[in-house]
C-alpha positions in Angstrom: 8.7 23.4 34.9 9.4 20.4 33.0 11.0 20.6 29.4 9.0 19.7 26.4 5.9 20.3 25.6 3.2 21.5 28.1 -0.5 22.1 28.3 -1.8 23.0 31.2 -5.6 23.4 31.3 -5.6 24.5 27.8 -9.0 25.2 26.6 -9.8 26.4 23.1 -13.5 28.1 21.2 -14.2 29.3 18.1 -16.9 31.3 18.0 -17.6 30.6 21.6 -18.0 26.8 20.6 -15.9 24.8 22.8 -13.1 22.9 20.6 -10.9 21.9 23.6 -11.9 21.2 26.9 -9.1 21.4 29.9 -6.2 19.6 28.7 -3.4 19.0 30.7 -0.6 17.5 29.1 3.2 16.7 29.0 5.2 15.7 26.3 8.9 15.2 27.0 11.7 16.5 24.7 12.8 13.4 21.8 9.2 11.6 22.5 7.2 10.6 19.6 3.6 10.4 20.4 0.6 9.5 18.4 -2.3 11.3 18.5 -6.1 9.6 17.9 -9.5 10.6 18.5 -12.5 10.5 16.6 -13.3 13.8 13.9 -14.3 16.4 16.0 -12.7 15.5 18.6 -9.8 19.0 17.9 -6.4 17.0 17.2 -6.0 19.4 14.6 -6.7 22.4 16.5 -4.4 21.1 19.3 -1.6 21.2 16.7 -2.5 24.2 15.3 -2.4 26.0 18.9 1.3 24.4 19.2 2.6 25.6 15.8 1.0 29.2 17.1 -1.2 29.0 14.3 -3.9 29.8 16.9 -4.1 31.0 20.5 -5.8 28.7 23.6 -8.7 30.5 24.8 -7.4 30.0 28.6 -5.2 27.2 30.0 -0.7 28.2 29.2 1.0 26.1 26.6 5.0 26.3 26.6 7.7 25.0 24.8 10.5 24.4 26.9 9.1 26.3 29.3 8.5 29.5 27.1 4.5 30.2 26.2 3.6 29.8 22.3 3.3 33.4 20.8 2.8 32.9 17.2 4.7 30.4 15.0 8.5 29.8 15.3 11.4 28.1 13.4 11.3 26.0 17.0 7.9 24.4 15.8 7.6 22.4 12.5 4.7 21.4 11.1 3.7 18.2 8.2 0.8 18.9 6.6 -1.3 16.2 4.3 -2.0 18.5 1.8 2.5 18.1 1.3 2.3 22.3 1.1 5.6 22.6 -1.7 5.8 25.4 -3.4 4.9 23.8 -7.5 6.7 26.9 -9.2 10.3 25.5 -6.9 12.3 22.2 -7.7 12.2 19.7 -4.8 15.8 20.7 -3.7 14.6 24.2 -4.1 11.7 23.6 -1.8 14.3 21.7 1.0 16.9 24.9 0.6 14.2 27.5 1.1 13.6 25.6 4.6 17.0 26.0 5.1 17.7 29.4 4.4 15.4 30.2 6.5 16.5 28.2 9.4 20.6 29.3 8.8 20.6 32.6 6.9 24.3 32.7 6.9 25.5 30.0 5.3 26.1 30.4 1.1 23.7 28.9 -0.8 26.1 26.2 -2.4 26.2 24.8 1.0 22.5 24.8 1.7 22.0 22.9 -1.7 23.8 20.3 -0.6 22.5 19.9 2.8 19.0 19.8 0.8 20.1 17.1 -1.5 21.3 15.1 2.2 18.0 15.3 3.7 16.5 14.3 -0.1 18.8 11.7 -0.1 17.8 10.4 3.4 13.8 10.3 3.0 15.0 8.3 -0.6 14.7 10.9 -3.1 18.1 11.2 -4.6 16.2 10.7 -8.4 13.5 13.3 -7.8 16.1 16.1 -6.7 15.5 18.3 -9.9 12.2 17.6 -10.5 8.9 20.1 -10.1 6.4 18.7 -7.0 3.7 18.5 -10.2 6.2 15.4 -11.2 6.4 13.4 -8.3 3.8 10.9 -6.9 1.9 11.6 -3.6 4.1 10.1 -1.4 7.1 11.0 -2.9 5.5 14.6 -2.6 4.9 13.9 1.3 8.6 12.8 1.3 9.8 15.9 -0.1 7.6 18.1 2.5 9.2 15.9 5.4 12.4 16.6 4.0 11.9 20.5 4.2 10.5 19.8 7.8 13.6 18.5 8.9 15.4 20.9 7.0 14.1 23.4 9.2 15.9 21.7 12.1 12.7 22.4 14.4 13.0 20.3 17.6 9.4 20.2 17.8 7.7 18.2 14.7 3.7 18.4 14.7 2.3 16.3 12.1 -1.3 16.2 10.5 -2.2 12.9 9.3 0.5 13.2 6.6 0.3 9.8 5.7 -3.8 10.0 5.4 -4.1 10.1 1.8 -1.5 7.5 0.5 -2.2 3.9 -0.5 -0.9 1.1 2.0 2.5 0.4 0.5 3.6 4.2 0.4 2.3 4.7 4.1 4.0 1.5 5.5 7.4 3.5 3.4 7.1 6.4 5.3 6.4 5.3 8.3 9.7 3.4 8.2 11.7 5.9 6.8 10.2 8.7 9.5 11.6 6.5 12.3 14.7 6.1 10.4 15.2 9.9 10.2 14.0 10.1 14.1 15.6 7.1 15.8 18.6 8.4 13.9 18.8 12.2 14.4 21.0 13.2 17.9 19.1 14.5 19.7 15.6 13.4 18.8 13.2 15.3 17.5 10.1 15.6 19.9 7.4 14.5 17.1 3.3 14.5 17.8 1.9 13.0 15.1 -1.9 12.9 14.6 -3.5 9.9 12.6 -6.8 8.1 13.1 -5.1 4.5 12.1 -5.0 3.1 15.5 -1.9 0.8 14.3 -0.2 3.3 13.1 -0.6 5.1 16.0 1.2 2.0 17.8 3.7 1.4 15.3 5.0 4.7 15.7 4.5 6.0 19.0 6.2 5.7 22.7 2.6 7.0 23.9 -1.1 6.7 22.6 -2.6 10.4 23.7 -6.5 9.6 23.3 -9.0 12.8 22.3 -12.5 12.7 23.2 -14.9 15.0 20.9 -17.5 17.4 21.7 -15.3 19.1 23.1 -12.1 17.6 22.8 -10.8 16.1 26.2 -7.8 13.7 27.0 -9.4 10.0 28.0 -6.8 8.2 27.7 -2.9 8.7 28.0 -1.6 5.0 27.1 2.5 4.4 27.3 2.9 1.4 24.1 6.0 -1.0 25.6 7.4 -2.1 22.2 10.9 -1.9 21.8 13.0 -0.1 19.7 14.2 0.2 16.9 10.7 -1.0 15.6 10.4 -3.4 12.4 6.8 -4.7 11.0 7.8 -7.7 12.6 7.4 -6.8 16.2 4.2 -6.1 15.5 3.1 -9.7 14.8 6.0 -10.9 17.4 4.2 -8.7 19.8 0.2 -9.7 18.6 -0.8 -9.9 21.9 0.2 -6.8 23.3 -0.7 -4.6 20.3 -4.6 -6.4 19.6 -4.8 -5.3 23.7 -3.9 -1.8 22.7 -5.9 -1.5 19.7 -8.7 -2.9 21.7 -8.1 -0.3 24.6 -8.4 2.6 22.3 -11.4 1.5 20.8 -13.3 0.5 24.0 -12.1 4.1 24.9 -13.5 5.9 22.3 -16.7 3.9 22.4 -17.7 4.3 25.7 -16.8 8.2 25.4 -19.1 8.3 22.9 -21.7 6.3 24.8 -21.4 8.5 27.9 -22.2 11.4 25.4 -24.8 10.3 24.2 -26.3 10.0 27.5 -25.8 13.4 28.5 -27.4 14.9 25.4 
């Protein structure tokens, strides 16, 4: 069985509604894909059944070749919603993580191993300050920050850049591949967004969700090199207006076909 992540056949209802239709799917240890697909279409509900946070109706999901039973310090997840705790400081919020993850180590050390991943995702002002002081992407800095702090090798992310204004997005997007192309060994990350170049920017693979219910259409491999800088994009113009077109000419004739059949 290969290493990674692994769906095979997974299907998924609630309230004997199909959500997720069939999906077979591999995602190698220290790959970051992108995840896209119109509303409706269950990328949330995929993550969710990774994190453990729910259970596939039939189909086996594994991590690393063991099934997902419930939620593990092996599977991290990035919410939009950032998902601090307001009553702790931000270091607070990073050291809980880490307690957690290494119960054994004093708490002096896990302070300063909070204020190192703080540091990292350029917070090193903010370290003492309540999550009710700090901007919304600073907030979503801090929550990645505990995320990492949990040392999961699996990283499932939920749009967390969805609700921040261009500037702060383009930030984190940056500094997210910092902290991946950096870490040794590489986080596996599966990040779910419905910016299309974001989606490229960030991903070695474009995993495309069709809705009602939620199928795989498209499994597209994006050939930019790394270490990526905004400036491959427009270097590489060609190749990622072909991508962004590919995606969309998926999605639309999914949607098409669809309607057909209803």
């Amino acid at each position: 069985m290969s290493l990674g992540l692994n769906l095979e056949g997974v299907s998924f209802a609630y309230d004997a509604t199909p959500v997720l239709q069939d999906i077979h799917l591999n995602i190698p240890e220290g790959q970051f894909v992108s995840l896209l697909g119109a509303s409706g279409s269950g990328k949330t509900t995929l993550l969710r059944l990774a994190a453990g946070l729910n259970e596939v109706s039939s189909g086996r999901l594994s991590w690393n070749g063991l099934p997902v039973r419930g939620p593990s310090l092996e599977r991290g997840v990035v919410f939009q919603d950032y998902a601090l705790f307001p009553w702790l400081s931000v270091v607070d919020n990073v050291e809980i993580a880490i307690a957690k993850a290494k119960p054994g180590i004093r708490k002096a050390e896990r302070l300063s191993e909070a204020r190192g991943y703080l540091r990292q995702l350029g917070l090193a002002a903010a370290i003492g300050k309540y999550p009710g002081e700090l901007s919304g992407g600073m907030r979503q800095r801090a929550a990645i920050a505990r995320a990492l702090a949990l040392g999961s090798p699996l990283l499932l992310m939920d749009e967390p850049f969805g609700a921040l204004d261009p500037v702060n997005r383009a930030r984190l997007q940056d500094l997210l591949l910092d902290a991946w192309e950096l870490a040794t060994p590489r986080k596996t990350i599966v990040f779910v967004t419905h910016d299309v170049d974001e989606a490229i920017y960030l991903g070695d693979r474009l995993i495309v969700l069709g809705s009602s219910p939620g199928r795989l259409i498209a499994d597209l491999p994006v050939p930019l090199a790394r270490p990526r800088e905004r400036r491959s994009l427009l270097d590489s113009h060609s190749l990622h207006h072909a991508l962004r077109e590919q995606v969309a000419a998926t999605l639309v004739q999914d949607t098409l076909q669809r309607l057909r059949a209803a």
